[in-house]
C-alpha positions as CSV (number, residue, x, y, z in Angstrom):
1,X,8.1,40.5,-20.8
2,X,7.6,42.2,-17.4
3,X,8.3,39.9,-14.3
4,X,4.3,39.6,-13.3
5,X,3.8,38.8,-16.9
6,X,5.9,35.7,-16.6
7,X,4.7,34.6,-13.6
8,X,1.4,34.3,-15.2
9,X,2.0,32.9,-17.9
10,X,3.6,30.4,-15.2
11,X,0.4,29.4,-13.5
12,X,-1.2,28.4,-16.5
13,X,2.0,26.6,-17.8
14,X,4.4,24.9,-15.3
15,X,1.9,24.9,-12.5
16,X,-1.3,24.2,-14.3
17,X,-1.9,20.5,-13.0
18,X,-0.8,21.2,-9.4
19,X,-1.7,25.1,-8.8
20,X,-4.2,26.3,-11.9
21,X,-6.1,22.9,-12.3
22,X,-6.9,22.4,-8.9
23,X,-7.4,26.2,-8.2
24,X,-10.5,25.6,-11.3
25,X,-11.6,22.5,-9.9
26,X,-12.7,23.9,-6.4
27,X,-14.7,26.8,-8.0
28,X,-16.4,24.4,-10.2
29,X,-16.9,21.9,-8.3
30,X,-18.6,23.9,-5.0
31,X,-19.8,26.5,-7.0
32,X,-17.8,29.4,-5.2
33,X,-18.8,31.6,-8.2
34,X,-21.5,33.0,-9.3
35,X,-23.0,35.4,-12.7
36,X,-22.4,39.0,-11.1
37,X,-20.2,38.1,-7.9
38,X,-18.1,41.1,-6.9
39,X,-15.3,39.4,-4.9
40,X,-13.5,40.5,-2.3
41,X,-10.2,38.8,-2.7
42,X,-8.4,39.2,0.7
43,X,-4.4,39.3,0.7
44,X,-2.5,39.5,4.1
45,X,0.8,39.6,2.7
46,X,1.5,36.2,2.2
47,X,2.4,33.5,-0.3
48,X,-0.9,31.9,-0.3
49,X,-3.2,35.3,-0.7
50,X,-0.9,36.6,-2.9
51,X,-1.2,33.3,-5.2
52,X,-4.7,33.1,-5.2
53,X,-4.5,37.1,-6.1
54,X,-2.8,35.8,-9.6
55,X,-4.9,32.9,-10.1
56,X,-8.5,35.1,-9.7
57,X,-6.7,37.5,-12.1
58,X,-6.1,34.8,-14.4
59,X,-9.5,33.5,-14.4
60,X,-10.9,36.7,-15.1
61,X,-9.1,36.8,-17.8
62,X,-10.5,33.5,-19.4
63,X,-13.6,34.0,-17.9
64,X,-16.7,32.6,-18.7
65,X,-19.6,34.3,-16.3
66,X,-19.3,37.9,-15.4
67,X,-18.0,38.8,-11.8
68,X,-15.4,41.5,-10.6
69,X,-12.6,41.9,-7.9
70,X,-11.1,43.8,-5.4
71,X,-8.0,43.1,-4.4
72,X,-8.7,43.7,-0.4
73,X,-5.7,44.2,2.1
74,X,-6.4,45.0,5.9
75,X,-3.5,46.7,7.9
76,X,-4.3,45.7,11.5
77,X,-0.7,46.7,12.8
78,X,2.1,45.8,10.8
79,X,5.3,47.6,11.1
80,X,6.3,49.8,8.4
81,X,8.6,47.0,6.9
82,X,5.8,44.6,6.1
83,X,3.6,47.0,5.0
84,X,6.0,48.3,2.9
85,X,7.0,44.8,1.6
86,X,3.3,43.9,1.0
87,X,2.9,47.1,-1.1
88,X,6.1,46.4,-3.2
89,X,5.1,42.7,-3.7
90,X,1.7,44.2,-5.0
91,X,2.9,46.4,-7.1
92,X,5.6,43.3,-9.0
93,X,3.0,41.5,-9.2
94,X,0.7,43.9,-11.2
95,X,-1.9,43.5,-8.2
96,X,-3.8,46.9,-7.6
97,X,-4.6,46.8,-3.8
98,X,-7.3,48.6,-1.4
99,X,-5.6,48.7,1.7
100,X,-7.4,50.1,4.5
101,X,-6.3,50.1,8.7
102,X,-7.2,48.8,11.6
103,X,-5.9,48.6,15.5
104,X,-6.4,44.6,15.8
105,X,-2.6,43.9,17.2
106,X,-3.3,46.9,19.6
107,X,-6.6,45.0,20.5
108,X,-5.2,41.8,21.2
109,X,-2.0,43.1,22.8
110,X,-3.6,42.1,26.4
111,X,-5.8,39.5,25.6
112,X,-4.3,36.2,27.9
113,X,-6.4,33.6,26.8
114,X,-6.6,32.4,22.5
115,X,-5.6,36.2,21.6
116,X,-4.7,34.3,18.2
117,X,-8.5,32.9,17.7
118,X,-9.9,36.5,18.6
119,X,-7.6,38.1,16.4
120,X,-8.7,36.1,13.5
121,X,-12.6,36.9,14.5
122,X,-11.9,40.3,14.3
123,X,-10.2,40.5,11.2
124,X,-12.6,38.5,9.1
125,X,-15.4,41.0,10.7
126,X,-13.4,43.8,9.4
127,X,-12.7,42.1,6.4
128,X,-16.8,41.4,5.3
129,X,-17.4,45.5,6.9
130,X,-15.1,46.7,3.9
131,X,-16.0,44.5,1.6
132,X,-19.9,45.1,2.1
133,X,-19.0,48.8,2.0
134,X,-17.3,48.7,-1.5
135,X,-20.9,46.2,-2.8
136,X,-18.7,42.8,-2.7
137,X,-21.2,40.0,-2.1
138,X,-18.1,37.6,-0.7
139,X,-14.7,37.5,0.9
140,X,-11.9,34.9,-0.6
141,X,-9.7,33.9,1.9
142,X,-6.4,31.9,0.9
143,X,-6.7,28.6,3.0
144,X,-4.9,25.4,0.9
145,X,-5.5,22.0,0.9
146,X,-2.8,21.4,4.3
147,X,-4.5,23.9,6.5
148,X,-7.9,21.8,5.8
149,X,-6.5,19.1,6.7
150,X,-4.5,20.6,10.1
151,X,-8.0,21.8,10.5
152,X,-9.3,18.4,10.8
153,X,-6.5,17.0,13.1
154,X,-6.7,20.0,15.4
155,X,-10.3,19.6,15.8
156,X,-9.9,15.9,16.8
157,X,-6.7,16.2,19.4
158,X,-7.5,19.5,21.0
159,X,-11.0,20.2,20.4
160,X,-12.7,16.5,20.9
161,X,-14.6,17.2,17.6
162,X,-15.3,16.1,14.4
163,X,-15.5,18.8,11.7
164,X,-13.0,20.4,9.1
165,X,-12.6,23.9,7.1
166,X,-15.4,24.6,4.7
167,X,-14.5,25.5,1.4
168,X,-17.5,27.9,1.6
169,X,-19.5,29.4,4.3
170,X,-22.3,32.4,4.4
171,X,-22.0,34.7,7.1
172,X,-24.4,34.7,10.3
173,X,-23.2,38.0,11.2
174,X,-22.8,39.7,8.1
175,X,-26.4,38.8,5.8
176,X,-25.8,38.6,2.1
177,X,-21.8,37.8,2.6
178,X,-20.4,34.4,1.5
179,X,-16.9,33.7,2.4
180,X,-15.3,31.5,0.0
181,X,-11.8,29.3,-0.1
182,X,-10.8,28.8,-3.8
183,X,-7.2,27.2,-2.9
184,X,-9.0,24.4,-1.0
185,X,-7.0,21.8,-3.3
186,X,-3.9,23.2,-3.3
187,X,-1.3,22.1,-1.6
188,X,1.1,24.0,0.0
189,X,4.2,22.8,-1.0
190,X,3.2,23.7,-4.2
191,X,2.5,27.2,-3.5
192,X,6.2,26.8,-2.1
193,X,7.5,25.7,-5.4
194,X,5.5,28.5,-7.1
195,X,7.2,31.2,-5.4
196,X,10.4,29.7,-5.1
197,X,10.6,29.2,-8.9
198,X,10.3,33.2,-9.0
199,X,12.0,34.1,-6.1
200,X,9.5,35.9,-4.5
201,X,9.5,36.8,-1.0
202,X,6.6,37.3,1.0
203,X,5.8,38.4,4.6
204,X,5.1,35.2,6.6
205,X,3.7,35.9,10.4
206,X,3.2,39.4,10.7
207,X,1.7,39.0,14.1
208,X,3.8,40.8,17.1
209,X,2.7,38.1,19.3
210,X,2.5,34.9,17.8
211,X,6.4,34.3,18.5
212,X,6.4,35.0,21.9
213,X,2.9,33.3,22.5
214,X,3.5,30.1,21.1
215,X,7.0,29.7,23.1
216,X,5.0,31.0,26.4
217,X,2.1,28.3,25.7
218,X,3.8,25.1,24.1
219,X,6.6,23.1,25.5
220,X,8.3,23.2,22.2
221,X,7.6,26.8,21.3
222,X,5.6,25.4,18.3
223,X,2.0,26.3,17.8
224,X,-0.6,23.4,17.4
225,X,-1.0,23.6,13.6
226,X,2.4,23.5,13.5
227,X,2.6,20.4,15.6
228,X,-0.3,18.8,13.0
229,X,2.4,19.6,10.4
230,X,4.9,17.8,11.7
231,X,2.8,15.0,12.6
232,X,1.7,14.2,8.9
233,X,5.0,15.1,7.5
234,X,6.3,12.3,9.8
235,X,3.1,10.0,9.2
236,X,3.7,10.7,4.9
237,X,7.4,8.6,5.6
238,X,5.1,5.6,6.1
239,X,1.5,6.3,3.9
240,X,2.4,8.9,1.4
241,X,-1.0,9.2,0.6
242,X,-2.0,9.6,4.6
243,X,-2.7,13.4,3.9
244,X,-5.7,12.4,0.9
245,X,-6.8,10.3,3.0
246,X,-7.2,12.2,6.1
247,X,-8.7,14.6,3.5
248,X,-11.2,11.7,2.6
249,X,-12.2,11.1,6.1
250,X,-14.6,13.8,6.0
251,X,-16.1,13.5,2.7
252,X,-16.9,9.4,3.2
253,X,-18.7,9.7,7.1
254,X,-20.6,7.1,7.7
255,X,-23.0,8.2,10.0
256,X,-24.4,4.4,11.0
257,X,-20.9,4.1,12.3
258,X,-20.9,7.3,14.9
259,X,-21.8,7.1,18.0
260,X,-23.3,10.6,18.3
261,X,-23.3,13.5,15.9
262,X,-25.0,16.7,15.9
263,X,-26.5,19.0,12.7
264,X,-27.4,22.4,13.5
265,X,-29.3,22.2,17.0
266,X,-30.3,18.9,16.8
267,X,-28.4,15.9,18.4
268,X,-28.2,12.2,17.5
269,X,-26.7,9.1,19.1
270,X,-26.9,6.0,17.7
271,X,-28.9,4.6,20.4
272,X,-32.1,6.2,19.3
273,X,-32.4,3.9,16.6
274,X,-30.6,0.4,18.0
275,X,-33.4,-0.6,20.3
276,X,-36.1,-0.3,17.7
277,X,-34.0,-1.8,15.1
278,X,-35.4,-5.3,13.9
């Protein structure tokens, strides 16, 4: 049995409750899949893409609606050895990439101010362009179940926001594209233990800048998701179930309880409704 062959025969085995259940579960349950979907599945190199890669291979496999992939990579700048790696991981993996290039890093290389947020806008636009050109209807992207939830905490301490990752989204700048986020209920130290089991390495940060940003802009030289990380790792030693339950938070809002909210363009406070209230 080749290695590839073992690892996925893995997914549906030793990781099917934490990594192959929960991968099905978020499909089902927001409907990220529909009856002739061509899917652009979009792998940066990592543990995460590269996981969700095997998992939308798998459920091809035992599928039971008709849809087809492409296995979508975007070069944006690496340096010869993680390009190199990502190909090389592809190819163990049995994973039959489209790579194509872009000068993103060389974009950003200037940019001052949240050159990490444009570089991220600019990648996905590049990433719907090639899919729309080779007739995909939607991008997958491999967010877990912990960046939703950094997502969340971020947007409350630094942003002064309410909100939280989507596990699906259609594109106001791209008509027709949907992204979608099939890992939403996976949790990353799972995907850990998945490539750990099969020692597998993958390319973590291939950014040329995040290093020296993130030391240059926080006192700690840790970026803010990371901060969020260490935050509920610390708040898990007192309420093991604190990361559900911030998960929760944003499926049970009670909207009688806010004291303002917004939806679309309109705007709400709860004042609009007290004084006429019997």
């Amino acid at each position: 049995m080749e290695k590839y062959q073992e690892i996925e025969k893995g997914i549906i085995t030793n990781f099917r409750k934490t990594i192959w259940s929960r991968f099905v579960k978020a499909i089902q349950e927001f409907e990220m899949i529909k009856e002739g979907d061509k899917i652009a599945v979009c792998i940066s190199g990592g543990k995460d893409s590269m996981l969700m890669a095997k998992c939308f291979q798998e459920l091809k496999k035992h599928r039971k609606m008709n849809f087809d992939l492409v296995f979508l990579t975007m070069n944006p700048g690496y340096n010869e050895e993680n390009k190199e790696k990502i190909i090389s991981n592809a190819k163990l993996l049995n994973i039959p990439l489209t790579m194509f290039k872009t000068r993103i890093f060389d974009a950003v290389v200037n940019i001052e101010d949240s050159p990490c947020y444009l570089c991220a806008r600019m990648r996905r636009g590049y990433l719907y362009e090639k899919a729309k050109e080779l007739g995909c209807n939607k991008i997958a992207l491999g967010h877990h179940f912990n960046d939703v939830i950094e997502t969340i905490l971020m947007g409350m301490f630094y942003g002064s926001q309410m909100q939280t990752m989507m596990p699906k989204l259609k594109s106001t700048s791209h008509p027709g594209m949907e992204l979608i986020r099939p890992l939403y209920y996976v949790k990353e130290e799972d995907i850990i233990k998945w490539k750990e089991k099969y020692n597998l390495d993958f390319i973590a940060c291939a950014c040329r800048f995040t290093e020296e940003y993130t030391a240059n802009n926080n006192s700690d030289g840790k970026s803010k998701r990371e901060a969020m990380k260490t935050l509920i790792k610390e708040l898990k030693k007192d309420c093991d179930n604190v990361d559900i339950n911030i998960f929760r938070s944003a499926q049970n809002v009670n909207l009688d309880t806010l004291i303002s909210y917004r939806k679309k363009d309109e705007y709400h406070h709860f004042l609009d409704d007290y004084n006429s209230a019997e």
